[in-house]
N, C-alpha and C positions, 0 to 999 in steps of 0.2 A: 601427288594423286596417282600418280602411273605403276609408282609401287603397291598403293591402296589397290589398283584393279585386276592386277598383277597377284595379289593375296588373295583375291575374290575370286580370281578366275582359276587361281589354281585348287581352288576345291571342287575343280568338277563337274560329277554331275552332283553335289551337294545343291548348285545354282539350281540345278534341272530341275529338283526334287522341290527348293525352295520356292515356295508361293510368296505373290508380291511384294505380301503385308511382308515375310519373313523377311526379305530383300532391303524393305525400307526400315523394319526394324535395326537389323543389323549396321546397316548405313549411318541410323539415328544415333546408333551408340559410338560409330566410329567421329560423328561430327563432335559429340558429348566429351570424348577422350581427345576430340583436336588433329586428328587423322587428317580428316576432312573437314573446309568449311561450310558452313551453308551454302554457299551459292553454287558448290559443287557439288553437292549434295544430291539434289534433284538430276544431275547429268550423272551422275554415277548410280544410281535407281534405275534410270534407263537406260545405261550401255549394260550395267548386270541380267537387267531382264531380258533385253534383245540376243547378249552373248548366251543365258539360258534357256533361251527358246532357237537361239540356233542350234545350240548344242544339244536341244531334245531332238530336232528335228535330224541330225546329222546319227544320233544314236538309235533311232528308229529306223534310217534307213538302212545303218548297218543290220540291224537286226532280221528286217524283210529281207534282205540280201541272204543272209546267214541262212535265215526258213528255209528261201527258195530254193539255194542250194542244197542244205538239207532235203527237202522233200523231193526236186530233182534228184539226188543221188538212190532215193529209196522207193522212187519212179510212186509216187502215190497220185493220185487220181486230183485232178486239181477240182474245182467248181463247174470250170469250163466246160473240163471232161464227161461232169457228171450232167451237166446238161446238156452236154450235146448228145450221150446215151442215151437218157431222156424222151429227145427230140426223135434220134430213130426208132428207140421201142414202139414211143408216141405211134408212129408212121407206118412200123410196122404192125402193131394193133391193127390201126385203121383197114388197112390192107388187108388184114384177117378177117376182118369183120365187115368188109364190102363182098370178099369172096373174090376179089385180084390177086 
């Protein structure tokens, strides 16, 4: 079984892209070919799923990493930025328009 997960897990993010059903498909046909029995069946569904969805999550956060930096390097105006511009325009209107 550990070679079966080992096969599974080296495709990737193939798992990542893989929706459940595909997960259990795939499993279904290795139990059919004698890979896997039944009874490991249903554990190896769920360590593919859980390994795909860590491994979405580990590739998303490189990817906000990567942004971040990106956009740090090209100094762009985050969200933040733009609200708190915003907030002083906001202030400064007001200001204008009391006659302070």
């Amino acid at each position: 079984m550990k070679e079966t997960i080992e096969k599974a897990i080296s495709l990737g993010l193939g798992i990542v892209i893989a929706g459940k059903e595909q997960i259990e498909k795939t499993v279904e046909e290795l139990v059919k070919k004698g890979e896997v029995n039944r009874t490991e069946s249903k554990a190896l569904v769920e360590e593919l799923i859980k390994k795909g969805e860590d491994t979405r999550q580990h590739v998303e956060a490189m990817a906000r990493e990567r942004v971040n930096a990106i956009l740090g390097e090209k100094r762009l105006a985050t969200r933040e930025d733009i609200a708190r511009i915003e907030q002083r325009l906001d202030a400064l209107e007001r200001k204008d328009h009391t006659g302070n």
